[in-house]
N, C-alpha and C positions, 0 to 999 in steps of 0.2 A: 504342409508346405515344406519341399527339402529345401536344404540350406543353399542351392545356389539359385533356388527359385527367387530366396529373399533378397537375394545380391540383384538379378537379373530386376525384381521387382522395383527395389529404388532405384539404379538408373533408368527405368522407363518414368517414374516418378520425377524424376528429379528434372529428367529431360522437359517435360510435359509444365513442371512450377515454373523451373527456372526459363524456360523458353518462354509463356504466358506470362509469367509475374516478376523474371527479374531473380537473380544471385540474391542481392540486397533484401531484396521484400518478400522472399524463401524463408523460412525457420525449419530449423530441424524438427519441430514438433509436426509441422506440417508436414513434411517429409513422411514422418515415420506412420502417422496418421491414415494418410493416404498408400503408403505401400502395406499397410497394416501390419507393420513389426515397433520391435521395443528402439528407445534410443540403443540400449546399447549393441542392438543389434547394427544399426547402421555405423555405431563408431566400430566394432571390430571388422567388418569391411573393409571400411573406407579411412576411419581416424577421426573424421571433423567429416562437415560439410563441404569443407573445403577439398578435403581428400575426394569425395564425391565427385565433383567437379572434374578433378582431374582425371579420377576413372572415366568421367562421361568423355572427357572430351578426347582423351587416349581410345575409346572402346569406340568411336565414331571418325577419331579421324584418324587411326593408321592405316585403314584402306584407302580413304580417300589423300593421303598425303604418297602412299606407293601409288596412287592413278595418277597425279599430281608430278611424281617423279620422272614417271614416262614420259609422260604428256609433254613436261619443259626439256627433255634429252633435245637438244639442235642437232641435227642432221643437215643443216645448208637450207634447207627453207623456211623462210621465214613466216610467213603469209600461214604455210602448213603448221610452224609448231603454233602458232599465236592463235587458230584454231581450235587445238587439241587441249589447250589450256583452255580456250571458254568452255569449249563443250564439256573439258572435264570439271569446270564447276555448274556447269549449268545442271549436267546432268546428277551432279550428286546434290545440289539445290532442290532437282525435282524429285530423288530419292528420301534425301533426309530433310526434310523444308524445316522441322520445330529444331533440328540441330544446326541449322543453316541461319534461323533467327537468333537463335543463343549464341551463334559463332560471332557475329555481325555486334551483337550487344556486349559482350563480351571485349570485342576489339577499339569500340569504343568508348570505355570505362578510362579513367584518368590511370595513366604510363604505372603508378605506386599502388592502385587497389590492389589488393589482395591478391582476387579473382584474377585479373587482370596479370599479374606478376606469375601469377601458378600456372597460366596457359599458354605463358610470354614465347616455348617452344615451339607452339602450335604456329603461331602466328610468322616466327622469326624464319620457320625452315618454309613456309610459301612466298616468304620476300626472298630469303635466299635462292629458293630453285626459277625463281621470275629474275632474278639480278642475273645470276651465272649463264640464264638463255641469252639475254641481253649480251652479256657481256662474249659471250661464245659465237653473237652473229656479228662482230663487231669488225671480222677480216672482208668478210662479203657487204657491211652494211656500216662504212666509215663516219656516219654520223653521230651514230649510236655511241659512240667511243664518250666515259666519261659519264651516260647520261642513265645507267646502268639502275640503280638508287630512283629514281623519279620518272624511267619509262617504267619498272616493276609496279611500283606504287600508284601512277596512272593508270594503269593496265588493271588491276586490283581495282582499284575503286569503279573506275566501269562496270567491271564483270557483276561487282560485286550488286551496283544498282540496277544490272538487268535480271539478276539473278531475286531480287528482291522484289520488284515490279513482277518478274513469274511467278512467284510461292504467292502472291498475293492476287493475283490471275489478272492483275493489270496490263499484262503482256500477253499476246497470242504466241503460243509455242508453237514453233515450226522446226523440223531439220537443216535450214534455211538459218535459223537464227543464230547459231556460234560464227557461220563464216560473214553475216552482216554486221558483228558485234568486234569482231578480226577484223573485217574491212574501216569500218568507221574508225575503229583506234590506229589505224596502219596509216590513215592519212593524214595525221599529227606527226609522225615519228619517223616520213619520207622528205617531209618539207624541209 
């Protein structure tokens, strides 16, 4: 096996623990087990387990955070970007579903874990590019003004439990369903 096969291998591994079984309830042994390399292979990679993590979650979301960027650019309609933001989690939910579960457990881990503190950019720059739409529709959409922080964060938590409800095929997928998912959140945030 060449050497970047064994890189490549433990984040499919680690993806696969930590998505099923959790950061926490992961061990490096197991890790290394299952991509069948030595510890120190995985520490001159990665560092730690931790370092892991970070590759995984750098190696799976900076595409989806440049689709993410597009997607929140305001152009003047609203109805249209607030679209292109579900669709674009929707659709990288149905691409990456076990990075999509780790992403979610991950975000919900107490503000100091570790984990949690190591991936804090991940998280911080999808609140950020959902605040800066908000706040960029705010000449055409005077309500909004001020409320930039808690329609991002509403918006998010949404997406994020339809996007959980599909990986888990509790939802019928339709093309149909980013702009019903836009609609239903758009009639909170016009009242």
């Amino acid at each position: 096996m060449k050497a970047s096969d064994n890189r490549q291998r433990l984040l499919e591994v680690a993806l696969d623990r930590f998505a099923s079984r959790g950061y926490d309830a992961t061990g490096v042994q197991d890790l290394v087990d299952a991509a069948g390399v030595t510890k120190p292979t995985l520490y001159h990679y990665f560092g730690s387990k931790l370092g892991l993590l970070q590759a995984l979650i750098q190696h799976h979301g900076e595409r989806f955070l440049a689709d993410l960027r597009m997607a929140a650019a305001y152009e003047g309609d609203l109805p249209l970007t607030l679209q292109r933001i579900v669709r674009t989690y929707l659709s990288f939910a149905r691409r990456q579903p076990e990075f999509y579960r780790l992403h979610m457990m991950l975000y919900f881990l107490p503000p100091h874990h570790e984990a949690r503190e190591a991936t804090a950019a991940f998280f911080e720059e999808q609140q950020t590019l959902l605040e800066g739409m908000f706040v960029a529709a705010v000449p055409g959409h005077g309500n909004l003004k001020g409320k930039h922080q808690r329609l991002a964060s509403s918006l998010l938590g949404q997406i994020n439990s339809y996007a959980v409800l599909l990986i888990d095929g509790a939802l019928a997928d339709s093309e149909a369903l980013p702009h019903e998912v836009a609609k239903q959140f758009s009639y909170g945030i016009y009242a």
